[in-house]
C-alpha positions in Angstrom: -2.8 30.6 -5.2 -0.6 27.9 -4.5 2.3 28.5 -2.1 6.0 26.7 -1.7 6.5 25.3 1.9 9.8 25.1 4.1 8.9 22.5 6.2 6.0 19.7 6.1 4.9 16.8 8.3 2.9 14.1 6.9 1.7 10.8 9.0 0.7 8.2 7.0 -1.2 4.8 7.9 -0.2 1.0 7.5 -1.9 -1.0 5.2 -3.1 -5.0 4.6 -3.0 -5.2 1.1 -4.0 -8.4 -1.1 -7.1 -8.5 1.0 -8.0 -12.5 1.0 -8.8 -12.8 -3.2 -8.2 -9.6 -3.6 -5.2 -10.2 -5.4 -2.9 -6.7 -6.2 -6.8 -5.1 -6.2 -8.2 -5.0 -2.3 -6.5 -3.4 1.0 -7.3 -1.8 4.2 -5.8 1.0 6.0 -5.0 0.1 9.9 -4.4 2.3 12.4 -0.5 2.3 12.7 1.0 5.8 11.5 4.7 6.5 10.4 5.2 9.9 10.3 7.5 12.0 8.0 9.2 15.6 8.5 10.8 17.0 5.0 12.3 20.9 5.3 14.2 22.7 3.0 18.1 22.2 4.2 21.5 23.4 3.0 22.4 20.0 2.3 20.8 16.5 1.6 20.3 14.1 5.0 18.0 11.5 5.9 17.5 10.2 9.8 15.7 7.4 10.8 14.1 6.1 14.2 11.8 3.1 14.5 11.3 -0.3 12.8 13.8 -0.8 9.8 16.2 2.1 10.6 18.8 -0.2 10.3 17.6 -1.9 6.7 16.3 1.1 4.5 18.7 3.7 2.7 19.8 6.6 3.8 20.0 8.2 0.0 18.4 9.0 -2.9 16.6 5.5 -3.2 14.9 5.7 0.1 11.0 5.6 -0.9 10.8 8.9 0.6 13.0 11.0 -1.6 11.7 8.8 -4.3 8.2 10.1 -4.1 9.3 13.7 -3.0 11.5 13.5 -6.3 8.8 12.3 -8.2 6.0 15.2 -6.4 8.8 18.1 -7.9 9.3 16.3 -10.8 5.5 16.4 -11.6 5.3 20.3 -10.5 8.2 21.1 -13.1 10.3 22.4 -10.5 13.7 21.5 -9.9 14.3 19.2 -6.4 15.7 21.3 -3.5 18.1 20.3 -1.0 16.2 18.7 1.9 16.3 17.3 5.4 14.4 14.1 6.0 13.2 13.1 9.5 11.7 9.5 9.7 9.8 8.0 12.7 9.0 4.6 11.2 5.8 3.2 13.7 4.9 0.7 10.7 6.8 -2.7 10.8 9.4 -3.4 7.9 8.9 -5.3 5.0 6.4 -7.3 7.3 3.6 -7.0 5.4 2.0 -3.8 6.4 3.0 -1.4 3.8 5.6 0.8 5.2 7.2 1.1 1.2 3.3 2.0 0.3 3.4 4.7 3.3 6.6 5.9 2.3 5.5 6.4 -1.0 2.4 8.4 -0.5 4.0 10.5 2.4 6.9 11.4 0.2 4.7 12.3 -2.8 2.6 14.5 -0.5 5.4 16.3 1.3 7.0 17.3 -2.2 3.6 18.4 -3.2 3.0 20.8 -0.3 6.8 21.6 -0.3 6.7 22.6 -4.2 3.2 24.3 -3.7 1.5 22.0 -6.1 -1.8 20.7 -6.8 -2.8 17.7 -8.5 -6.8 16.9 -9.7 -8.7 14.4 -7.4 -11.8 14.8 -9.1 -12.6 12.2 -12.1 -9.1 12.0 -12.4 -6.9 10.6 -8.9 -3.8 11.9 -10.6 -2.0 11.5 -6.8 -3.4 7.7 -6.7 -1.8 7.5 -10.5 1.7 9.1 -9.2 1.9 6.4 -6.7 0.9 3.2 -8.5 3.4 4.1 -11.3 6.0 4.3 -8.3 4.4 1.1 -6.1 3.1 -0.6 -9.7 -0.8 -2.0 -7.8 -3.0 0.2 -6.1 -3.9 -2.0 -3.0 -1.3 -1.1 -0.2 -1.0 2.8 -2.0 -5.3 3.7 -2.0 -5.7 2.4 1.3 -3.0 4.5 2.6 -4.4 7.9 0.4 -7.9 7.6 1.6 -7.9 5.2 4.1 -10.5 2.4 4.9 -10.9 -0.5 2.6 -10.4 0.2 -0.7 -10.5 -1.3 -4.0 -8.5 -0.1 -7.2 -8.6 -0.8 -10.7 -7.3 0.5 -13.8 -9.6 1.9 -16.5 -10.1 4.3 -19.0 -5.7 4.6 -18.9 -5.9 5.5 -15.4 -6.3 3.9 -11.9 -8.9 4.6 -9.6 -10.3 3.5 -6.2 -13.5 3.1 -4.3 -13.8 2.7 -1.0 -15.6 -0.6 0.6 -18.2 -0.4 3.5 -16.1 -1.4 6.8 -18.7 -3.2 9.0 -18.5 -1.3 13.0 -16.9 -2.7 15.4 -14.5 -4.7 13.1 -11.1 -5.2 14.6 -7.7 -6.2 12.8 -5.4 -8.3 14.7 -1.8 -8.3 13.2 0.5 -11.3 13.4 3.9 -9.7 12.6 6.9 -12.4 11.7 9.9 -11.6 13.0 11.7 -12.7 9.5 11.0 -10.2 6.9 9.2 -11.0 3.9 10.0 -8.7 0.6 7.4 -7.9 -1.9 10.4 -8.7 -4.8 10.4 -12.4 -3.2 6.7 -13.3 -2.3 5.7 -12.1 -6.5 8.5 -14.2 -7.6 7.1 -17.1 -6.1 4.0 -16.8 -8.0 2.9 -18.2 -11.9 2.2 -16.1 -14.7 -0.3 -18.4 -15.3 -4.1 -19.8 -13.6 -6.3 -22.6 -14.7 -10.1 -21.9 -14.9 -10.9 -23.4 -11.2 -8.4 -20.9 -9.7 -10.2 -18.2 -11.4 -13.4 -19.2 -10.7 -12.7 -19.8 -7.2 -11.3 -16.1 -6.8 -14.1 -14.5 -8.6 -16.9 -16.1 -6.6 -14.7 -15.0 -3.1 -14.0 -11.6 -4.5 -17.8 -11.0 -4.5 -18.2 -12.8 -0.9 -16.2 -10.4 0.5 -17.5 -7.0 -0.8 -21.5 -8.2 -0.1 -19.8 -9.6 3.3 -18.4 -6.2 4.3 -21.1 -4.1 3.0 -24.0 -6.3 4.4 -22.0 -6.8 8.3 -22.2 -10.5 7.7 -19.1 -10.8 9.2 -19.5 -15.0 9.7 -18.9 -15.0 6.3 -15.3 -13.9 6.4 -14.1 -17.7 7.1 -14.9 -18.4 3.7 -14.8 -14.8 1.9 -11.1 -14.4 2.7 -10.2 -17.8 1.1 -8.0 -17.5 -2.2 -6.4 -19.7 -4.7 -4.0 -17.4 -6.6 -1.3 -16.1 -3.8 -2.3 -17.5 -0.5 -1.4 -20.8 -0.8 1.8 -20.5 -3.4 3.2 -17.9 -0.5 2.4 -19.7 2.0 4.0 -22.9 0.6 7.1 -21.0 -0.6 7.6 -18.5 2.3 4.9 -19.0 5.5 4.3 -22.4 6.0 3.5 -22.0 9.5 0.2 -19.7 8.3 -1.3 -22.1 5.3 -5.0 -23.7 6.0 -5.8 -26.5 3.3 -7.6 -24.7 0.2 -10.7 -26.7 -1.3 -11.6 -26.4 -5.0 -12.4 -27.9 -8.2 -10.0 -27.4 -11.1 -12.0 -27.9 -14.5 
């Protein structure tokens, strides 16, 4: 039988997300944890320590209580006055997911706080709760199940499979120290892509998984190449990072 908590800790991982052509579809967890404490309180508060404590809000809007709100919401129970305690490890708005983590370890703190269980089996109904909050599934997966993971949505519902991660792989993190919102970098992208962009993508896409699930990891220089995001953002926001991009538009 499932039991209401007082008090709940939850760490959650950073994520790469947009993994090369893996556009909104293909992320990786990495080992960089921000941790979460939600109790039951007398009245509503929210501390911070760690990156962003002086950017993120300290109300209802803070991704936390969002996905805590939306973890009560789902088990029909009406939200509780809570104490939030956030140690943010996971750099802000720096590409690494901290709103992904903040999502996830909100919507499993309200879970475990209301005593609710959601279905994991042919159904990922916590992977659904979070990309209705986050809107993609490739910062929010990663940080659920960890690994490299890609997430699609079929049959009306999202779902994720996790990618072999060849051994011995390492991830080496180049954090700006100008922040980079996800609101800004999608803004700077078109609604629209010719054939050769498409084409170009699809044929990377496929690189990559047989590239990580065969340990051909030589083939990374060219399976993390992409024509839709890289070089738009890159023009538009990270000049310094942009490498020319070869293709054929037909």
């Amino acid at each position: 039988m499932n039991m209401e908590r007082s008090k709940v800790v939850v760490r959650v991982p950073a994520t790469t997300a947009n993994f090369g052509p893996g556009y909104d579809t293909v992320g990786m967890a990495v080992d960089m944890w921000s941790e979460f404490t939600v109790e039951r309180s007398d009245k509503f508060e929210v501390h911070c320590v760690g990156e962003g404590a002086d950017d993120i809000p300290y109300d209802e809007t803070n991704l936390v209580c969002h996905g805590v709100a939306a973890a009560f919401k789902r088990a029909g129970k009406p939200l509780p006055l809570l104490k939030y305690s956030l140690v943010n490890r996971i750099p802000y708005a720096r590409g690494l997911g901290s709103s992904s983590a903040a999502i996830i370890g909100g919507l499993i703190a309200g879970l475990v706080l209301a005593g609710h269980t959601v279905q994991s089996v042919d159904k990922e109904e916590l992977l659904d709760m979070a990309c209705e909050i986050e809107g993609h599934p490739d910062n929010v997966a990663p940080a659920l199940y960890g690994g490299i993971q890609i997430g699609v949505f079929a049959d009306n519902r999202w779902m994720s499979d996790r990618i072999s991660t060849p051994p011995g792989m390492q991830c080496v993190c180049f954090i700006p120290k100008n922040i980079g919102k996800t609101s800004v970098a999608r803004g700077v992208l078109s609604d629209t892509i010719s054939r050769g962009e498409a084409v170009f993508n699809i044929g990377r896409v496929a690189q990559l998984i047989n590239a990580l699930h065969t340990n051909k990891m030589d083939k990374l220089r060219w399976a993390t190449e992409d024509a839709l995001h890289q070089p738009q953002r890159g023009k538009a926001m990270y000049p310094h990072m942009q490498l020319p991009l070869a293709f054929n538009c037909v």
